[in-house]
DRENTORTOR-202337 format. One line per field, with one value per residue: x, z, y of N, C-alpha, C in turn. Coordinates in steps of 0.05 Angstrom, whole numbers, plus 5000, padded with zeros to 4 digits. Layout:
<atoms>
n_xx <- X;...
n_zz <- Z;...
n_yy <- Y;...
ca_xx <- X;...
ca_zz <- Z;...
ca_yy <- Y;...
c_xx <- X;...
c_zz <- Z;...
c_yy <- Y;...
</atoms>
This chain:
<atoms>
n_xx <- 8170;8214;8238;8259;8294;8269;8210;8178;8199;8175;8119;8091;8092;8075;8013;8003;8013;7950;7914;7938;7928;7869;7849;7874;7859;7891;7945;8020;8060;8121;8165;8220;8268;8313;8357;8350;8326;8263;8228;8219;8195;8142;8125;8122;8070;8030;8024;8054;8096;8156;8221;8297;8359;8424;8458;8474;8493;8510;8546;8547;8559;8580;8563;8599;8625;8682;8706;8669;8697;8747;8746;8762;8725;8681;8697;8716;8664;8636;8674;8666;8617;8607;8614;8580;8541;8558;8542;8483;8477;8492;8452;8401;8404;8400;8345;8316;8328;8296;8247;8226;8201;8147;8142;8179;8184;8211;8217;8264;8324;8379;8354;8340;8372;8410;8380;8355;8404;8411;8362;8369;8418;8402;8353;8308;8246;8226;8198;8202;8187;8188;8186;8216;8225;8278;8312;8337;8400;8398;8352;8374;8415;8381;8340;8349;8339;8293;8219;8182;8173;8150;8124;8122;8107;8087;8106;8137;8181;8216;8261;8304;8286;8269;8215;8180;8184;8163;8113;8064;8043;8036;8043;8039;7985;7969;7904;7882;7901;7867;7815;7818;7796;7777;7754;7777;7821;7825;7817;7852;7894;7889;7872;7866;7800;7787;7837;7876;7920;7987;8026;8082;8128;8175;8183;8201;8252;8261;8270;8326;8344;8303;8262;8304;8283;8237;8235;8264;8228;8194;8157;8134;8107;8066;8036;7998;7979;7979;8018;8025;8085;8131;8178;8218;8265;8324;8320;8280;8295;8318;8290;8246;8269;8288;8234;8200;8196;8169;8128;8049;8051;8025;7997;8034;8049;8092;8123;8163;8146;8108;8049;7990;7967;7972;7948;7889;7928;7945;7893;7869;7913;7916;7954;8011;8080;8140;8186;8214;8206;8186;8140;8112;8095;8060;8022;8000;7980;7945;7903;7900;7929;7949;8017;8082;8150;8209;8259;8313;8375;8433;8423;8423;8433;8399;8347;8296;8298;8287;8240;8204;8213;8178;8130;8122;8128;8074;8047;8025;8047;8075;8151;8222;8279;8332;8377;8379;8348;8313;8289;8249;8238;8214;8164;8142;8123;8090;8053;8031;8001;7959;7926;7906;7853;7837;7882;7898;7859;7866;7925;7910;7875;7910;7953;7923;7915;7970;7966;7942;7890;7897;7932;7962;7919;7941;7990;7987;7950;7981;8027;8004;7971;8028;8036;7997;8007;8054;8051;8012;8047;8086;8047;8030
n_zz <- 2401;2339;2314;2272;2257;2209;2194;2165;2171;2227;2226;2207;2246;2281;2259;2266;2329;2334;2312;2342;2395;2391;2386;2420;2488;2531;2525;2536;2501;2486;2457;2423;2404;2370;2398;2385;2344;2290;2316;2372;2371;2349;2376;2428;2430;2425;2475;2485;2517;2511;2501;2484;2448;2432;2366;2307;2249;2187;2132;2060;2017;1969;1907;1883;1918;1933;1937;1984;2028;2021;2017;2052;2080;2087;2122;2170;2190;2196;2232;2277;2283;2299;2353;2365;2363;2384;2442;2430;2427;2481;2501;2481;2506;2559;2562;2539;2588;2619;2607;2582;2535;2503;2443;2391;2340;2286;2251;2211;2186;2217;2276;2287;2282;2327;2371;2346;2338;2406;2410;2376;2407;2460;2448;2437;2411;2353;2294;2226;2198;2125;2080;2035;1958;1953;2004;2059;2089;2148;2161;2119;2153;2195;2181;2175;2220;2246;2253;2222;2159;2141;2083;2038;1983;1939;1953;1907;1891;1922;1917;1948;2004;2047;2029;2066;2106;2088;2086;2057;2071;2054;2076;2128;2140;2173;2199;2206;2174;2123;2136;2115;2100;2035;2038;2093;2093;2041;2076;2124;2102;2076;2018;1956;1934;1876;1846;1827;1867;1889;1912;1956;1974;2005;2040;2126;2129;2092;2013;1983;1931;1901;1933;1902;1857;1846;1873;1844;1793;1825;1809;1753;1770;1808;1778;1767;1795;1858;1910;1963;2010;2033;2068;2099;2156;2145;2095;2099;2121;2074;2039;2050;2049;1997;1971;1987;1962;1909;1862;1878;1927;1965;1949;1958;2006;2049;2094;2143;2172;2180;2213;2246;2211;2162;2140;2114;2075;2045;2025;1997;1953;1888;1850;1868;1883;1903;1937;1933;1975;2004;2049;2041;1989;2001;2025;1988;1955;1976;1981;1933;1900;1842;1821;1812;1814;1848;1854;1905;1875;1878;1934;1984;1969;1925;1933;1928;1874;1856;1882;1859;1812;1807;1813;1767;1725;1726;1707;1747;1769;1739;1734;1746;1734;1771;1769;1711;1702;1694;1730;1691;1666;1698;1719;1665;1659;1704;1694;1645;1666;1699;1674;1643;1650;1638;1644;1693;1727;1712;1725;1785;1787;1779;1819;1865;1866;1892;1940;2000;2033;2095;2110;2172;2197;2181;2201;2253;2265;2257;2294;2334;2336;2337;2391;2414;2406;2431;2487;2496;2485;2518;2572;2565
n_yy <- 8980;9003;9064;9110;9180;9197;9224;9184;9140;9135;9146;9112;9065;9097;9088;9036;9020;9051;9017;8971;8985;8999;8934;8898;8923;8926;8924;8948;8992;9008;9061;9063;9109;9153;9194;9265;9256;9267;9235;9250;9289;9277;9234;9240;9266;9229;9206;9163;9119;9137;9125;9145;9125;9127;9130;9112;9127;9094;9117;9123;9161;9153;9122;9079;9033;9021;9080;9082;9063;9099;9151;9212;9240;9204;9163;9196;9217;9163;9139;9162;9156;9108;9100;9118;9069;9039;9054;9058;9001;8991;9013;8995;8941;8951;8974;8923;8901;8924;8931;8880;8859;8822;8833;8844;8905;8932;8983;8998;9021;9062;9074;9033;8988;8984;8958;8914;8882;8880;8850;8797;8780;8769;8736;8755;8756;8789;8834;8862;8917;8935;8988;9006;8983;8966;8936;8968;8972;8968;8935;8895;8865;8846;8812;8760;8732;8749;8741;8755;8787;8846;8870;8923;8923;8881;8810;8790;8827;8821;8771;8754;8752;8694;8666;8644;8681;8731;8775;8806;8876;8918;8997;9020;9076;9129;9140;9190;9214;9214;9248;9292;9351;9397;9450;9459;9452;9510;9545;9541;9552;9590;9604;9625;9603;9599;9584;9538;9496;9474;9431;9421;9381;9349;9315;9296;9330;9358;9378;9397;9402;9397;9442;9491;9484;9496;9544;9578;9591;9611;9656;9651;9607;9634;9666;9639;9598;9577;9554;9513;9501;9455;9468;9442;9446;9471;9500;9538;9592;9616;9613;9644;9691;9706;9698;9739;9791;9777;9779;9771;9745;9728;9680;9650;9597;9583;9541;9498;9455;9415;9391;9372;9402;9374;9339;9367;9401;9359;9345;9397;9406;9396;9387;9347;9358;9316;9271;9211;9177;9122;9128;9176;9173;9133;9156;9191;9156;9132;9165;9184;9226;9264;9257;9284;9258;9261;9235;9221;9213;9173;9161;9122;9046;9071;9067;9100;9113;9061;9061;9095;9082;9039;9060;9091;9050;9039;9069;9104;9148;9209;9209;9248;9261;9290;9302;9319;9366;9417;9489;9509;9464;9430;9461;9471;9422;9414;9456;9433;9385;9415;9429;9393;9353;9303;9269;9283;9250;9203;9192;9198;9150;9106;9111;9114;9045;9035;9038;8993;8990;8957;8955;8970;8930;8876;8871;8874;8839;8796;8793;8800;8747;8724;8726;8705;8650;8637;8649;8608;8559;8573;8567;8514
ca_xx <- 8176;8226;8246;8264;8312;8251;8179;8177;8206;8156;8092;8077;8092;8042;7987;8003;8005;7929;7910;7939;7906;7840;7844;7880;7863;7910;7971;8040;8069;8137;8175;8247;8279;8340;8363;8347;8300;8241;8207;8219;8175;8121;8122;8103;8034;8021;8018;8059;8129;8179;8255;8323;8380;8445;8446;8498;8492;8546;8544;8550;8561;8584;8552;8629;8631;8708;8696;8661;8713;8769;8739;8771;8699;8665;8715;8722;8640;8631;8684;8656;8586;8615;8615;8543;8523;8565;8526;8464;8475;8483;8421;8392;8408;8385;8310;8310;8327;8273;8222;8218;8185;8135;8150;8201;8174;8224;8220;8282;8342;8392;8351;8327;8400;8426;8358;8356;8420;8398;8340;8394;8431;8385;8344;8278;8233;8239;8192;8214;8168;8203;8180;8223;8224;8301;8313;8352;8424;8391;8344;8390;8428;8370;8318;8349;8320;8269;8198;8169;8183;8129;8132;8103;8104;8087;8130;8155;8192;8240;8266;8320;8281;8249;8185;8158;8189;8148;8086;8054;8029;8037;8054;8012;7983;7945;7876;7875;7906;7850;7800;7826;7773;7788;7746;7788;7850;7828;7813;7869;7935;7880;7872;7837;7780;7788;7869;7890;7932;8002;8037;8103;8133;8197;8197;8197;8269;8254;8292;8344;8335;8261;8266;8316;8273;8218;8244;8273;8212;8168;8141;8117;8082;8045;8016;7972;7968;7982;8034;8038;8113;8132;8207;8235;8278;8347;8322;8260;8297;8332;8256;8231;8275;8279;8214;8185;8187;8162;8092;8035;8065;7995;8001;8059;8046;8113;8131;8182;8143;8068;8043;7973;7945;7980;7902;7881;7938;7933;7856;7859;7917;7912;7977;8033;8109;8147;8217;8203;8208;8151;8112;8101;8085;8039;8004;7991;7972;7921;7895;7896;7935;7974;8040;8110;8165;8237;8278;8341;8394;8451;8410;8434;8418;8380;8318;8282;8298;8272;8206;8197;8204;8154;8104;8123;8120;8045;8026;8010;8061;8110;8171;8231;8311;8334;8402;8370;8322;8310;8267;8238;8227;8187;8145;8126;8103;8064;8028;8015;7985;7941;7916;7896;7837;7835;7908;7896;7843;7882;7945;7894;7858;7934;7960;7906;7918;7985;7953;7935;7879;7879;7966;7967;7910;7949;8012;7983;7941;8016;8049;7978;7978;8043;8040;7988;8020;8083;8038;8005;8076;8087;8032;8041
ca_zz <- 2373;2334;2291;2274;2248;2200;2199;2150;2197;2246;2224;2204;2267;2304;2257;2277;2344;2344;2310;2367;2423;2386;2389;2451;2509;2562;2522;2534;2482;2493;2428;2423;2375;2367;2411;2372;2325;2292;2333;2400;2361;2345;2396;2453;2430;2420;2502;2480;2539;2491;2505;2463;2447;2415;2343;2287;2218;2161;2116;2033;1997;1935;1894;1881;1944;1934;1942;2007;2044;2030;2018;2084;2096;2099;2129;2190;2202;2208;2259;2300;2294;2311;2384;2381;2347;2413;2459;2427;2436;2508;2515;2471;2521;2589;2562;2536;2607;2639;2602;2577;2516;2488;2414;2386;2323;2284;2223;2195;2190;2236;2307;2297;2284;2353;2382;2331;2349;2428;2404;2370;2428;2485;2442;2439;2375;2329;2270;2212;2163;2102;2069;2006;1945;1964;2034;2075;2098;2182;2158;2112;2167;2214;2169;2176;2250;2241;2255;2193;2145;2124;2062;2023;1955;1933;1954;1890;1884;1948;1910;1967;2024;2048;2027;2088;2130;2076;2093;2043;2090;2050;2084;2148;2136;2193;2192;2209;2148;2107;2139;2107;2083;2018;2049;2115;2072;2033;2107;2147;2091;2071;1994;1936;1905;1845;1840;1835;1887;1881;1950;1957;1995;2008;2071;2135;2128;2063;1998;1976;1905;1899;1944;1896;1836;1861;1880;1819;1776;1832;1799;1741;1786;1830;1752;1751;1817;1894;1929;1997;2005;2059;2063;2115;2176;2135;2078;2102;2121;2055;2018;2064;2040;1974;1959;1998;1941;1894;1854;1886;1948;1977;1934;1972;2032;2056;2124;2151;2179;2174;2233;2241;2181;2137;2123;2095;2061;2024;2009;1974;1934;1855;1848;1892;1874;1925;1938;1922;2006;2016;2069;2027;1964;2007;2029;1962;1935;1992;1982;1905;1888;1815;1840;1804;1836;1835;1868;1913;1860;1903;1957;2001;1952;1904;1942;1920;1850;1846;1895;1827;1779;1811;1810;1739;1706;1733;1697;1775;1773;1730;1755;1740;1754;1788;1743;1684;1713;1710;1740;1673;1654;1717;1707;1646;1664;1723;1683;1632;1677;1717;1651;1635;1672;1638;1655;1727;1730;1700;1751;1814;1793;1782;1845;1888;1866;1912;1968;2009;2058;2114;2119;2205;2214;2180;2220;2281;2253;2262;2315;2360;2332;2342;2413;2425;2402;2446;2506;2496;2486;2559;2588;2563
ca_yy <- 8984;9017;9077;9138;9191;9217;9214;9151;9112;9133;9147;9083;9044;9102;9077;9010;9032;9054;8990;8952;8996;8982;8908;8890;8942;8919;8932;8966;9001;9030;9074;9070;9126;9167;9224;9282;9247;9284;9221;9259;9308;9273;9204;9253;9279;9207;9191;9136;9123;9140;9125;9158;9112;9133;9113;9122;9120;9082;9138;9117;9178;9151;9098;9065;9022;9026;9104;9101;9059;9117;9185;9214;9246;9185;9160;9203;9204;9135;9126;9182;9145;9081;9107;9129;9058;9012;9066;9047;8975;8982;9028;8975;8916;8965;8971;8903;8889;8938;8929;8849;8855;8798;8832;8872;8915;8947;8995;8994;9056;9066;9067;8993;8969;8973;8944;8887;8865;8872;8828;8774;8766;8760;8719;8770;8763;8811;8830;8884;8920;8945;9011;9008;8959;8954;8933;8983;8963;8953;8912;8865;8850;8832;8794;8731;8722;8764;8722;8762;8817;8863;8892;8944;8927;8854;8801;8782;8841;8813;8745;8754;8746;8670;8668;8641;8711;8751;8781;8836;8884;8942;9014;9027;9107;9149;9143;9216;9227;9205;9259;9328;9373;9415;9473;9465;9468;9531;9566;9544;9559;9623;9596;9629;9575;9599;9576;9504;9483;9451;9422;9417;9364;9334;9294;9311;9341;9374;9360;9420;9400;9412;9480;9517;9479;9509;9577;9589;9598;9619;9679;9635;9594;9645;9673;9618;9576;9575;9532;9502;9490;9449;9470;9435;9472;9477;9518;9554;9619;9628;9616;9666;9716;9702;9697;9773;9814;9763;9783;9750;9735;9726;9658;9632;9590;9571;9518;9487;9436;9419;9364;9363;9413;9360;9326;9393;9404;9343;9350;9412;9407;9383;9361;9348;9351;9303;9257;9185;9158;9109;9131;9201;9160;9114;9169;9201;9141;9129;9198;9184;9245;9257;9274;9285;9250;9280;9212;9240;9201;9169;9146;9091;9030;9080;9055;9128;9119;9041;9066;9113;9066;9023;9069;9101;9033;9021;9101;9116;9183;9220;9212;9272;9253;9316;9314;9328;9374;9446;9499;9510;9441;9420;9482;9462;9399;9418;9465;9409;9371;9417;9442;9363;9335;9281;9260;9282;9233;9182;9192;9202;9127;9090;9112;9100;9016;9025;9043;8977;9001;8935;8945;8960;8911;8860;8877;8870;8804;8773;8805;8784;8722;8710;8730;8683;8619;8638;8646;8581;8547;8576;8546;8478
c_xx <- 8197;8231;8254;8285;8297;8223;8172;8185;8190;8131;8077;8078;8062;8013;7984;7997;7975;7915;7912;7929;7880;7833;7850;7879;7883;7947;7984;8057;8098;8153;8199;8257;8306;8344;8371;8337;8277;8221;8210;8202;8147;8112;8108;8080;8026;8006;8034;8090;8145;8206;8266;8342;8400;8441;8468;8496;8523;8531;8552;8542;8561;8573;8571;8629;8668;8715;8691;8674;8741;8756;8741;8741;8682;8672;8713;8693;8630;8654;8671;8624;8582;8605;8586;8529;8531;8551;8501;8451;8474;8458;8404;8388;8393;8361;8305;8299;8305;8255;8217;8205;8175;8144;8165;8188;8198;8223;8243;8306;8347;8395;8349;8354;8404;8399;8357;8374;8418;8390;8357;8408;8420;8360;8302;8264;8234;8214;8201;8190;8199;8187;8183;8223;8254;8304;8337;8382;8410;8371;8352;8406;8414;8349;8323;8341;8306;8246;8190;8182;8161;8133;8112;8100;8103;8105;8146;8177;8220;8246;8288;8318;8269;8230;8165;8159;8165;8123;8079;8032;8020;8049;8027;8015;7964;7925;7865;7881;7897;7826;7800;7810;7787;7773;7762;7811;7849;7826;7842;7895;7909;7886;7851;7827;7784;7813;7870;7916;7959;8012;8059;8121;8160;8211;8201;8227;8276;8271;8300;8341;8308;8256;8278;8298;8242;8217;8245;8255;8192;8152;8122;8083;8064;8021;7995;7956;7971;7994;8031;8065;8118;8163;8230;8251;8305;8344;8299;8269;8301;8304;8245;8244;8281;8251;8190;8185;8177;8127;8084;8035;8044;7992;8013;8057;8068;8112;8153;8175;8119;8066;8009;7947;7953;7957;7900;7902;7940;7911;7865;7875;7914;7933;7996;8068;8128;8173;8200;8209;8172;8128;8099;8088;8052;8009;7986;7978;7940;7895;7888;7900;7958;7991;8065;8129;8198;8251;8298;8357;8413;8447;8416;8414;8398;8344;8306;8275;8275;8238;8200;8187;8177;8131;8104;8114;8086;8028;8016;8023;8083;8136;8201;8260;8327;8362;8401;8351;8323;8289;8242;8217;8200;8163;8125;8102;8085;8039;8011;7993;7961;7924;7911;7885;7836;7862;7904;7880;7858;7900;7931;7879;7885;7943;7960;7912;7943;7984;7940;7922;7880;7916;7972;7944;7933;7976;8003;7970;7958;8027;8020;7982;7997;8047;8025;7994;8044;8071;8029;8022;8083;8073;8035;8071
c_zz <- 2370;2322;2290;2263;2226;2200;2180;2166;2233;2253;2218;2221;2294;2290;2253;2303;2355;2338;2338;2392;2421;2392;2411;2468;2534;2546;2518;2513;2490;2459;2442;2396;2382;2382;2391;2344;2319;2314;2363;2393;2365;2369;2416;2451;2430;2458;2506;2500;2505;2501;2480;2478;2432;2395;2322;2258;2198;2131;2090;2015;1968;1925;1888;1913;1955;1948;1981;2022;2045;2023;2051;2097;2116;2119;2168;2206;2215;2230;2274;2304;2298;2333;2389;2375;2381;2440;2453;2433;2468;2518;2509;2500;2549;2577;2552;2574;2629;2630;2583;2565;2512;2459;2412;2351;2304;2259;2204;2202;2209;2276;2302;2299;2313;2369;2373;2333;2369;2422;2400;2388;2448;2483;2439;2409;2366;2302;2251;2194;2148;2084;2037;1980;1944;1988;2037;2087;2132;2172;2137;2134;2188;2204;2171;2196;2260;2243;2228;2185;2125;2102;2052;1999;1955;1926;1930;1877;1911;1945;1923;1986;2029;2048;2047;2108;2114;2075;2080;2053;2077;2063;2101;2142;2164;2186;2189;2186;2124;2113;2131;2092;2067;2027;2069;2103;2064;2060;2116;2119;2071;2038;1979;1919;1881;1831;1837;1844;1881;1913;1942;1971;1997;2032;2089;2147;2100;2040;1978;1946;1895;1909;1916;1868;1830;1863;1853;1789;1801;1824;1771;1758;1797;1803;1757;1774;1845;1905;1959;1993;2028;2049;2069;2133;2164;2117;2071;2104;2093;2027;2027;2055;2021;1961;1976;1981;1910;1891;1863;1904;1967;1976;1947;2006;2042;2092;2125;2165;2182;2197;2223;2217;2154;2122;2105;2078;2033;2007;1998;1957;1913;1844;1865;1875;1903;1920;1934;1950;2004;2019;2053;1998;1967;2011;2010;1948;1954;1991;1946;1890;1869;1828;1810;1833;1822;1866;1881;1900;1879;1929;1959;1990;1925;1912;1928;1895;1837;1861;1863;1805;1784;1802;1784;1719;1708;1715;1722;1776;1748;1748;1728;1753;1756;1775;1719;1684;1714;1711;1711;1661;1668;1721;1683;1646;1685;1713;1658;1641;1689;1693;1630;1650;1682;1642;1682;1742;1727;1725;1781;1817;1793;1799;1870;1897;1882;1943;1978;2050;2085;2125;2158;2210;2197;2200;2243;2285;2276;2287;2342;2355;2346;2377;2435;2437;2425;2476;2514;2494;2513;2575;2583;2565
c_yy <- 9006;9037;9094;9158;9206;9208;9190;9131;9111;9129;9124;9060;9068;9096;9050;9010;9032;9028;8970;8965;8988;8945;8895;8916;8948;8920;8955;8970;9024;9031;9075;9084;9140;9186;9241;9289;9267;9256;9245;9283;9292;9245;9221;9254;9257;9197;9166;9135;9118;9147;9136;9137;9126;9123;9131;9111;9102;9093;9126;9139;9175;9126;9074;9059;9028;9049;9108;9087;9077;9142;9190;9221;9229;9171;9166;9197;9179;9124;9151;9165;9117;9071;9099;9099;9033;9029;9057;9020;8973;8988;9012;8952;8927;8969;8944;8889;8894;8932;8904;8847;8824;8798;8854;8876;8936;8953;8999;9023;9044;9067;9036;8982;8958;8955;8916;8874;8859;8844;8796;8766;8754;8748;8732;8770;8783;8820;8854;8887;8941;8969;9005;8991;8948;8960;8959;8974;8949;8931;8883;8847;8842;8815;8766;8717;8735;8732;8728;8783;8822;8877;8907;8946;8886;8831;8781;8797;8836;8782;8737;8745;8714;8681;8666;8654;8730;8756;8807;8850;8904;8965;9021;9066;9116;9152;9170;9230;9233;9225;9281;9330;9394;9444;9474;9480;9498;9553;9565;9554;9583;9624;9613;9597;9574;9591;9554;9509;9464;9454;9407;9410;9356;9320;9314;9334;9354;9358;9387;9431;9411;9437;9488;9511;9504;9538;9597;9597;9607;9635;9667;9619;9610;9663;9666;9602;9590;9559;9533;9489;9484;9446;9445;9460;9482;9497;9538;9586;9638;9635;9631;9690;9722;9705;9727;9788;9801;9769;9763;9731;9721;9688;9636;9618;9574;9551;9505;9462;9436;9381;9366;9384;9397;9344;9341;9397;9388;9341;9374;9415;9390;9370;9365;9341;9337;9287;9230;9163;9144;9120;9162;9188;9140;9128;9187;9180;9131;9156;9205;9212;9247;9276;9266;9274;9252;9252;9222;9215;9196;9162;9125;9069;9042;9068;9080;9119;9093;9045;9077;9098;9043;9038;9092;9075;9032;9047;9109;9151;9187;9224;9233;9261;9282;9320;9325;9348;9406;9462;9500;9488;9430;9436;9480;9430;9400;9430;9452;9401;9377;9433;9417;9348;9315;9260;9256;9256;9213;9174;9179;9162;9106;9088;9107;9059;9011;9028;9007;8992;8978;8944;8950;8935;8887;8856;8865;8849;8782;8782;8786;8748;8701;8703;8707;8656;8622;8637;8620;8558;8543;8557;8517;8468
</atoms>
């Protein structure tokens, strides 16, 4: 299997992953991801053989397609990651060749490209799950010989794809993720009980926007509540020094990266402010927590913005467009909310309905399945 470049594109093939260890014992599982992937973070602790391929992005800065074939920027990047994408393809074709997969599993983004073309040429099945309610650029151009395509939002919302590739799997979540104790929480990030709790998320490469949003009223905030802020590594130093002489500093539980106290963190906060990527949405919604969602605008296809609107039309979250947006404003509405039970409630029971608890066993349903039938083909 494939993925990688941020933890959405990972975490949900390792709780596929355990699924398929549970049901078949005798199978090999090898992870292909990016050199210098947060996967090469997290694939290890797994036990799981984990290979690095080259891997190059096609960068779309501007929403004007016109735009991103001359802005010299874009321009110059994407031939520099050209290199890394015909390097990928060969590294691609040398583990195809070592290790002779039965199934190829690929999450989508920029590692699966060069693999999924592998796959295409040397004739290796293929399956794709889909995260977003708009496909991703790697997986438009591999779905068409794709066996299936998993989705995560109900396949009438992909009137693009053949019907008979589409398989509504939902968004596979970590079981482990589902165990966080709100007493652990208040111990391990050293919480007063008496506070409500906001958690502040933005993927596992943070989101810049939400930091300075954030920052910028923190002294408000620490009045009344307690944040966990999970920064990310780019803009943790500058919140660390910013925020030391800030009343109530006690309040402030800053990170740059949260692995396995992310359970607890989830259980004890009340609301969560977050980016509008899937696998962070899937997880809140499995977890049935009222969250604000601040979309990154300009995102490759605006996938962020339409995840949002999905789950704004249903009343599952408020969602917040980060152009119109200031520290003040989102302040106000947090403290709306956490100062409205009966809202919270409300949010916490909408949310939960996008959660699909069965999404790795069905995955792996198909992928076994399929493996079967191709076996039994052999033999006869």
């Amino acid at each position: 299997m494939a993925g990688g470049g941020t933890a959405g594109h990972v975490t949900p093939l390792l709780a596929v992953v355990k699924e398929l260890e549970k049901q078949k014992k005798d199978i090999e599982i090898v992870f292909v991801g990016s050199i210098g992937g947060i996967e090469e973070k997290l694939v290890p602790q797994t036990g799981l053989k984990s290979l690095s391929i080259h891997s190059g992005k096609f960068r779309r800065y501007h929403r004007n397609a016109f735009l991103n074939i001359i802005d010299p920027q874009t321009i110059l990047k994407n031939i520099l990651d050209m290199k890394n994408f015909f390097l990928g393809l060969s590294d691609s074709f040398k583990i195809l060749k070592e290790e002779d997969p039965d199934i190829v599993l690929l999450k989508g983004g920029y590692v699966s490209l060069p693999l999924g073309l592998a796959c295409r040429i040397k004739k290796y099945p293929y399956f794709i799950h889909e995260s977003d309610i708009i496909p991703g650029l790697a997986n438009r151009l591999l779905l068409k010989k794709a066996q299936k395509v998993f989705v995560s939002y109900p396949t009438k919302n992909f009137e693009d794809i053949s019907e008979d590739k589409l398989v509504y799997s939902g968004n596979p979540v970590r079981k482990g993720l589902l165990t966080g104790s709100r007493e652990a929480g208040y111990k391990t990030f050293d919480l007063d009980k008496d506070l409500k709790t906001i958690l502040v998320i933005g993927g596992s490469q943070g989101a810049h926007t939400i930091n300075m949003l954030i920052s910028d009223s923190l002294s408000k905030y620490l009045e009344k509540y307690q944040i966990i802020h999970i920064a990310g590594d780019y803009d943790y130093d500058w919140l660390e020094y910013k925020s030391k002489d800030v009343a109530n500093k006690g309040r402030y539980k800053l990170f740059n990266f949260v692995s396995t106290e992310l359970k607890d963190a989830y259980a004890v906060s009340d609301i969560v402010v977050a980016r509008a990527g899937n696998n962070v949405l899937t997880e809140l919604a499995a977890l049935s927590k009222p969250t604000i969602i601040i979309p990154i605008e300009g995102s490759a296809n605006d996938h962020q913005a339409a995840n949002a609107t999905a789950f704004s039309r249903e009343g599952a979250a408020y969602v917040m467009m980060q152009s119109h947006l200031l520290p003040e404003k989102l302040f106000k509405q947090v403290d709306a909310l956490l100062n409205d039970e009966e809202e919270l409630s409300f949010l916490s029971e909408k949310i939960h309905k996008f959660y699909k608890d069965d999404a790795s066993e069905v995955i792996v349903e198909e992928l076994l399945h399929y493996y079967e039938k191709s076996q039994k083909e052999e033999e006869e």
